[in-house]
One Martini backbone bead per residue (centre of mass of N, CA, C, O) as a GRO file, in nm:
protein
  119
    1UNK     BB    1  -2.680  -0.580   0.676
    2UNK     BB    2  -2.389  -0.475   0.640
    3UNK     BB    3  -2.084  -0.442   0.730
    4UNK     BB    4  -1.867  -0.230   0.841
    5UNK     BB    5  -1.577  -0.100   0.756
    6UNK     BB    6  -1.263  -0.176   0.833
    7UNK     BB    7  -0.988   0.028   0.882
    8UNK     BB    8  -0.698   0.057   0.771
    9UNK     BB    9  -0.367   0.044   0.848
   10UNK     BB   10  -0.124   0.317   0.740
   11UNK     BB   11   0.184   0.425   0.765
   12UNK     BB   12   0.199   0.587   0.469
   13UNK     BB   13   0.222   0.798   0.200
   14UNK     BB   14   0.326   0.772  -0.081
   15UNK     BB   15   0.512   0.949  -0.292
   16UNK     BB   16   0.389   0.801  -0.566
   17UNK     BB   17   0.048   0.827  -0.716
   18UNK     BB   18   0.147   0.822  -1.058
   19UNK     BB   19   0.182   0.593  -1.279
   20UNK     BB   20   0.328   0.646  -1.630
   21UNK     BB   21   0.404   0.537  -1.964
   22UNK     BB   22   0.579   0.667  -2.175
   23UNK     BB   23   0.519   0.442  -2.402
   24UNK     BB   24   0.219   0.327  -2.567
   25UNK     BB   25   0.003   0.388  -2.394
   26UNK     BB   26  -0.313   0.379  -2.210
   27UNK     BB   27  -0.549   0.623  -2.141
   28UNK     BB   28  -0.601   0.408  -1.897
   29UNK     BB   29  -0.750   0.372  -1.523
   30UNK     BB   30  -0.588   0.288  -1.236
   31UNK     BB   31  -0.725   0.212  -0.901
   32UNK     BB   32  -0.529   0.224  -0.651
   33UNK     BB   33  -0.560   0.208  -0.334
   34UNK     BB   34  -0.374   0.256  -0.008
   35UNK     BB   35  -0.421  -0.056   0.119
   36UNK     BB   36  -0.303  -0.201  -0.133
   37UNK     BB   37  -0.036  -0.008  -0.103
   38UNK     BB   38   0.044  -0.178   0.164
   39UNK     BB   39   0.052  -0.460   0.099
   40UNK     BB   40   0.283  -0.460  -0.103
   41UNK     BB   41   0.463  -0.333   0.092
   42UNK     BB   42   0.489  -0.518   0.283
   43UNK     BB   43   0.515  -0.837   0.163
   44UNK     BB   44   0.711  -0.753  -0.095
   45UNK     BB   45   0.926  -0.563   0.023
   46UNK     BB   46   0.903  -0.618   0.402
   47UNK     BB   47   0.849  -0.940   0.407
   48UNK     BB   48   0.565  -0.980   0.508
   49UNK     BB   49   0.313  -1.201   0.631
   50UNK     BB   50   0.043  -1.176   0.607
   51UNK     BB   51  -0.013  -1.221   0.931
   52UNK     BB   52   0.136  -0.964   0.979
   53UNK     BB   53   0.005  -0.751   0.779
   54UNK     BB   54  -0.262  -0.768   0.964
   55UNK     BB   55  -0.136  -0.665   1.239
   56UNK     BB   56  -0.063  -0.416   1.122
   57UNK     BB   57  -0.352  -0.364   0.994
   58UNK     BB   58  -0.593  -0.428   1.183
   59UNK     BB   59  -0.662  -0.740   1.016
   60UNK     BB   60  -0.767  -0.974   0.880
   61UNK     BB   61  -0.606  -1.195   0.700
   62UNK     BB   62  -0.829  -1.253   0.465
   63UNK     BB   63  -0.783  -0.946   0.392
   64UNK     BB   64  -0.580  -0.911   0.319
   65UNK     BB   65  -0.591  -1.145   0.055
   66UNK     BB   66  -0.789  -0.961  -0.112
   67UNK     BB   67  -0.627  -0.727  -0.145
   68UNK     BB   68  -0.370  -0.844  -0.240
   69UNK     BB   69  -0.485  -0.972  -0.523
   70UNK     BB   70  -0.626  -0.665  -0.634
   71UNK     BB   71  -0.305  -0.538  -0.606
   72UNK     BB   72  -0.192  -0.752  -0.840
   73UNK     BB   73  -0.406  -0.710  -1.045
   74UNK     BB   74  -0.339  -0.374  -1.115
   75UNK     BB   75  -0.018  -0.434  -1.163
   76UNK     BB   76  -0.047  -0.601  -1.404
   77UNK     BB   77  -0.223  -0.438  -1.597
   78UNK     BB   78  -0.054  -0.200  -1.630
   79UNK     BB   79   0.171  -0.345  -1.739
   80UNK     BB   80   0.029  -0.524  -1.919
   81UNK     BB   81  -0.125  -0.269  -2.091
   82UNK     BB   82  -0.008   0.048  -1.979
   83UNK     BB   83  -0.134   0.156  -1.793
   84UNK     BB   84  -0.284   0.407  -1.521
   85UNK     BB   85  -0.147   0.392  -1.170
   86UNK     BB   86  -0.347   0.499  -0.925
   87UNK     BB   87  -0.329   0.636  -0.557
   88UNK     BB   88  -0.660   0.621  -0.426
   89UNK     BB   89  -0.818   0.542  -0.120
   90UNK     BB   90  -0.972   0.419   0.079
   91UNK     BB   91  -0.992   0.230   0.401
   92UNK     BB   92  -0.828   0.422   0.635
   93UNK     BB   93  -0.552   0.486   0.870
   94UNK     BB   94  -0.276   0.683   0.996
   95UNK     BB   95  -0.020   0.704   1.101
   96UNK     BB   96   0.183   0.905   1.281
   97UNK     BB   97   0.541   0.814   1.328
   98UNK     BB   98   0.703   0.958   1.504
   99UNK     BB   99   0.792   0.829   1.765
  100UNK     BB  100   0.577   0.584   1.745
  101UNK     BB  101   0.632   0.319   1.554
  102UNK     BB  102   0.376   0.123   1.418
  103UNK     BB  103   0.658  -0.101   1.371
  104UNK     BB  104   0.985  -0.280   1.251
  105UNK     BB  105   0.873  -0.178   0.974
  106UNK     BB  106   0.816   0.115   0.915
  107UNK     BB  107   0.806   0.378   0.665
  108UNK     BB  108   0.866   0.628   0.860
  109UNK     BB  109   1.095   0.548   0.998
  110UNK     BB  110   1.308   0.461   0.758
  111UNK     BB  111   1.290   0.778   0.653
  112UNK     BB  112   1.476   0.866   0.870
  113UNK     BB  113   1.717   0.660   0.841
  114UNK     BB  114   1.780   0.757   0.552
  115UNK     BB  115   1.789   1.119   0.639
  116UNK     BB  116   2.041   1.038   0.829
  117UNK     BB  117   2.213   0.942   0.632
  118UNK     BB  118   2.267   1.149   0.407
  119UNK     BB  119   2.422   1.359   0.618
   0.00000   0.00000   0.00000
């Protein structure tokens, strides 16, 4: 019997859960988890090496890596095939956010301190 999945960790959730292509696009629609969409965010955006990433998200590197290329791999067929690219579903854990930001960059915490520059 395999082992049951461990929730990954996830900062929060996306702004936008559906991008789709404006012209010529193909009526095909790829289904990104929000933990594919969290490894992206951190690794390619928040600029964390796969073993932090691993750290934020509570779970092993190798988990991370095999996340991390099936994420890059839906983000790419969408772009060149021009597929809908939604983020929905996936083994997660949400985090708090509030007071006590999950990491050193959180999406939570960094959305705060741009909404506090904007004022």
């Amino acid at each position: 019997m395999p082992r049951p999945r461990k929730c990954r960790k996830v900062c929060a959730m996306p702004r936008s859960n559906r991008f789709v292509p404006l012209y010529g696009g193909c009526s095909e629609e790829i289904v990104m988890t929000v933990d594919e969409y969290e490894t992206i965010r951190l690794i390619d955006l928040a600029g964390y090496t796969q073993e932090e990433c691993a750290a934020q998200m509570e779970v092993a590197r190798t988990t991370v890596q095999g996340v991390y290329n099936e994420a890059r791999h839906k983000v790419a067929e969408a772009l060149v095939y021009g597929k809908m690219l939604t983020i929905a579903g996936g083994d997660y854990d949400l985090c708090e956010g509030s007071a006590n930001p999950c990491g050193k960059k959180c999406h939570t915490f960094c959305c705060k301190k741009e909404q506090a520059k904007e004022r």
